[in-house]
N, C-alpha and C positions, 0 to 999 in steps of 0.2 A: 795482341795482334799477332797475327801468322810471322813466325821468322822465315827470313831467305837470306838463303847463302852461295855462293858460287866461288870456284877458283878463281881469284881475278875478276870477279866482279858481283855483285851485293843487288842489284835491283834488277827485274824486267826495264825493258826500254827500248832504247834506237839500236845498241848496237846487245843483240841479245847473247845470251850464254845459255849453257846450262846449269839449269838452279835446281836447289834442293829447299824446297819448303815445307815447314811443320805446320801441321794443321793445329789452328789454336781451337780452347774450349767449343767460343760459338758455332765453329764449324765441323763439331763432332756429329756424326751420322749423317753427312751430308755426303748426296752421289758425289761422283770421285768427277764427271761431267759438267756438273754444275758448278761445281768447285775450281772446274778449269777457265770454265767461261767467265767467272766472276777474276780471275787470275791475268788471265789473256784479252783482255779490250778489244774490239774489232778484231778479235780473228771469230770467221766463219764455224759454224758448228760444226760444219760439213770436214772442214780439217783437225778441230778438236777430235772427233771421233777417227780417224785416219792417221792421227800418233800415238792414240790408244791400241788401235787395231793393231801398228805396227812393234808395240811394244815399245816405243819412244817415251813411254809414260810409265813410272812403276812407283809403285808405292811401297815402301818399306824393303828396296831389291829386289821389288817380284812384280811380273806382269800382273796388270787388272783389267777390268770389264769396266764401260762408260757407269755400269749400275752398283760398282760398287762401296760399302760405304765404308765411308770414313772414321776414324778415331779419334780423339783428341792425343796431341805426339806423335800422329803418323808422320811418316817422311815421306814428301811426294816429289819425285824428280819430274823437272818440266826440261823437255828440249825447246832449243835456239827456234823461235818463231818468230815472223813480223810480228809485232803490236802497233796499235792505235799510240799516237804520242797522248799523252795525259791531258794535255789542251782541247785535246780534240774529242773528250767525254762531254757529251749534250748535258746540258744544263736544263732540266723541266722550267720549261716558262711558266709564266703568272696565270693563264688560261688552265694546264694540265695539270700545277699545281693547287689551283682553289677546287676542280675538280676530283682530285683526290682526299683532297684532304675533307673536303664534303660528302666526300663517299665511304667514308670511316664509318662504318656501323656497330663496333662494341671494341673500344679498348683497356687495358688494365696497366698493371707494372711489369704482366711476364706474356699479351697476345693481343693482335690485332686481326678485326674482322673489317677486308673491304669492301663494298658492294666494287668488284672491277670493274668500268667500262667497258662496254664493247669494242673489238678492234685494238687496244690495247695487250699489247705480248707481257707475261709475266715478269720472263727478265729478258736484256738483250740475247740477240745473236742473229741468225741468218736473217736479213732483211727490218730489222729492229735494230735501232741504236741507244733508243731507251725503252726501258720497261720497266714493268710497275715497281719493282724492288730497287732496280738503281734512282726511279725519280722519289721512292718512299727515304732510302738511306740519305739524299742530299736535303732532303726536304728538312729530317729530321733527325739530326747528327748525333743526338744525345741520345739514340740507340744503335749502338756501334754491334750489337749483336743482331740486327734485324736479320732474318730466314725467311724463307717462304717452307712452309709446311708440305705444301701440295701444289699441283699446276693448275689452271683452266687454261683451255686453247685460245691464242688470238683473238678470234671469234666471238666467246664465248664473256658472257656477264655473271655477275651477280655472287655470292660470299665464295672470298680466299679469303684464308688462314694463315696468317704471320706470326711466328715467333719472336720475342724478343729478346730471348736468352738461351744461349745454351743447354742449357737444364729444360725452359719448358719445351722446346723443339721435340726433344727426345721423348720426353712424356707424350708429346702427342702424336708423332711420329709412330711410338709402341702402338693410340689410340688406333691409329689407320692400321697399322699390319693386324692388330687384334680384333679390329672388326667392331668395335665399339663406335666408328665415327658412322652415322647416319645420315648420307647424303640425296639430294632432293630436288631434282632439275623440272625446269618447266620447257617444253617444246614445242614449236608451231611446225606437222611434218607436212607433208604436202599429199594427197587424198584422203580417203576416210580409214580412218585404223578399222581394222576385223575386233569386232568387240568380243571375239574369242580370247584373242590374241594378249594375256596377260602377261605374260613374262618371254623370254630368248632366251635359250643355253644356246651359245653356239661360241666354240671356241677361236682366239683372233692369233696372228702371226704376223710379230710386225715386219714391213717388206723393208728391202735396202731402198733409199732414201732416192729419189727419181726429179732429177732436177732438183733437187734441196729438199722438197718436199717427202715427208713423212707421210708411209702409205702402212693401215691395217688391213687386213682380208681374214677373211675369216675360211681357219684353215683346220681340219682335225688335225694335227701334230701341233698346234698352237695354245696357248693357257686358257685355261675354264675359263670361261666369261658368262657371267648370268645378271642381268637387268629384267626387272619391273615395271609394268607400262599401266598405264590408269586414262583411262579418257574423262577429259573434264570438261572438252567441250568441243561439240561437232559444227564445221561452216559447211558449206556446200562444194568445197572440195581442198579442204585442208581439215585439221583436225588439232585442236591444243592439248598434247598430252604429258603427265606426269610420267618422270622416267626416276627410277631409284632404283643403282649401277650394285647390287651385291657384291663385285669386285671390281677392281680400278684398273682396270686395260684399259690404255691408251686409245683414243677415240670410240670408245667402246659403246655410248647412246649414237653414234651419229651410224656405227658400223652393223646395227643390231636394226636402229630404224631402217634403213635402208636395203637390209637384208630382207628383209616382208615386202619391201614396194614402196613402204613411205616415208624417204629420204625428209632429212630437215631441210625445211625451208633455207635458201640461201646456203645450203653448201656444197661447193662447188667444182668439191673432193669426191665427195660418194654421191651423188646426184645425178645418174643420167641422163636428167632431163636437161633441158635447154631453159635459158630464163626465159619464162613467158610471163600472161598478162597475170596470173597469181603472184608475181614477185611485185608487179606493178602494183596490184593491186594492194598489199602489204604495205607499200609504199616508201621500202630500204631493201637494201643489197647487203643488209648483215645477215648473220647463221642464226637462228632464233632459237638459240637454247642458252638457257638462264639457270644458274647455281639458285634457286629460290629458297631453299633453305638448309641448314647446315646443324648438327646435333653432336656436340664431340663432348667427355670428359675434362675438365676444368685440369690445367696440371699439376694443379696445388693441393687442393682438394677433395679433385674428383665427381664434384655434385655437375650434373649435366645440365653445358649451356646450349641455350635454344640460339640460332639467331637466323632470323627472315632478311631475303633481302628485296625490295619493291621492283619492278619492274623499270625498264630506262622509258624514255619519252616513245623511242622506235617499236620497241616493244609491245608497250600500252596500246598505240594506235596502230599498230596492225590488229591486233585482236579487234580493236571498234572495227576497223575498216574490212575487214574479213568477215565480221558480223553483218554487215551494212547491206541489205538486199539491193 
């Protein structure tokens, strides 16, 4: 377990200090961000990154960045902040538990693949009090190292990648910076894609954060970003297409579609359009992009596992219903 220590006083709480916490094994190569939110209970994202920015946060005596990663033995100073009292961590009820635990699509003794639900946040923070990792860690406590590997947005369904160990995180963790993980979205955008239009180089720059909210633009001074687009199937004014992100910028399919004219369906970030009777006719107000299949390196291994994730009920039936003359 992480140690923490303080002058005079030993735990985050009611009356807070400032602590010094060592990052233990499972939380080696974890953003320094993530690693706060998991630390700090209801405090807002928005001020996580605002005692980073101020240097109120250092790791080993020295300023960091929200991105950077961790060690196993680093020392991370946390300044004095409201927390959440420990009572007041949501509990996944019997409904969001048998749905997760139903949406478990390949597990072992060192990774877990889940199909996510829609509308469900990865882990808490702004506007989320549970998410998928705090309702996976209560559910099932006999993996005290559980990680998440990678994020999907809010919005967004279908396979995330969970670590159960220290050790295998990092291995897969290497897989993503190394380009070995094979990622594989399905999208419902809204007009008909340019069957020219096979791929996007267009570089993103993520904006300062605008009422909470996380803003991309795509900026020449911002990081390479290249996605793969494939049409699988045309409606009479939407289009279902395969997108697969050559690099992982941050909103990087929704910022790419939207850049040509045909924004995802249901998002209400890059969209300028207004909800009309194409959202109706869909028949939900989710974002319709779906992690549908995922290809990474095994960490033990290394022999390459496939895994599909099926479509949710909203999903499925917008495609019939978009099809439906």
């Amino acid at each position: 377990m992480d140690k923490t220590s303080a002058a005079g006083r030993t735990e985050l709480g009611a009356k807070p200090g400032v602590v010094l916490v060592e990052v233990a094994e499972h939380k080696d190569e974890q953003r320094l961000d993530n690693f706060l939110l998991g630390k700090l209970k209801g405090v807002p994202k928005t001020l996580i990154y605002r005692i980073i920015r101020k240097g109120e946060v250092r790791v080993n005596g020295k300023r960091a960045k929200p991105d950077t990663r961790l060690s196993t033995g680093d020392k991370v100073r946390i300044p004095p902040v409201r927390t959440a009292e420990t009572g007041q961590v949501p509990v996944p009820g019997k409904q969001l538990s048998e749905r997760l635990t139903d949406s478990i699509l390949l597990e072992d003794d060192c990774l877990l693949v889940l199909n996510k639900p829609a509308g469900l946040a990865v882990h808490a923070g702004t506007g989320a009090k549970l998410g998928v990792i705090e309702a996976l860690r209560q559910l099932f406590p006999q993996w005290p190292g559980l990680e998440l590997v990678h994020r999907l947005d809010k919005g967004t369904s279908g396979c995330l990648l969970l670590a159960k160990t220290g050790k295998a995180r990092r291995a897969l963790m290497d897989a993503f910076r190394d380009h070995t993980v094979r990622k594989t979205y399905h999208a419902i955008v809204t007009g008909l894609w340019p069957a020219r239009i096979k791929r996007v180089d267009a570089a993103l720059l993520r904006q300062p954060e605008r009422g909470g909210q996380r803003m991309v633009e795509i900026d020449e001074d911002g990081k390479d970003a290249s996605t793969e687009f494939k049409i699988l199937r045309l409606f009479d004014q939407a289009t279902l297409v395969e997108a697969r992100p050559l690099t992982g910028r941050t909103h990087q399919i929704r910022v790419h579609a939207a850049s040509i004219g045909c924004p995802l369906l249901g998002d209400d970030k890059y969209s300028v359009q207004e909800k009309h009777q194409l959202q109706q006719r869909a028949g939900s107000n989710r974002m319709f992009l779906h992690a549908a299949k995922l290809q990474f390196p095994h960490p033990l291994d290394g022999r390459i596992i496939t895994v599909e994730a099926p479509y949710d009920v909203q999903f499925a039936q917008a495609i019939s219903r978009l099809a439906a003359k």
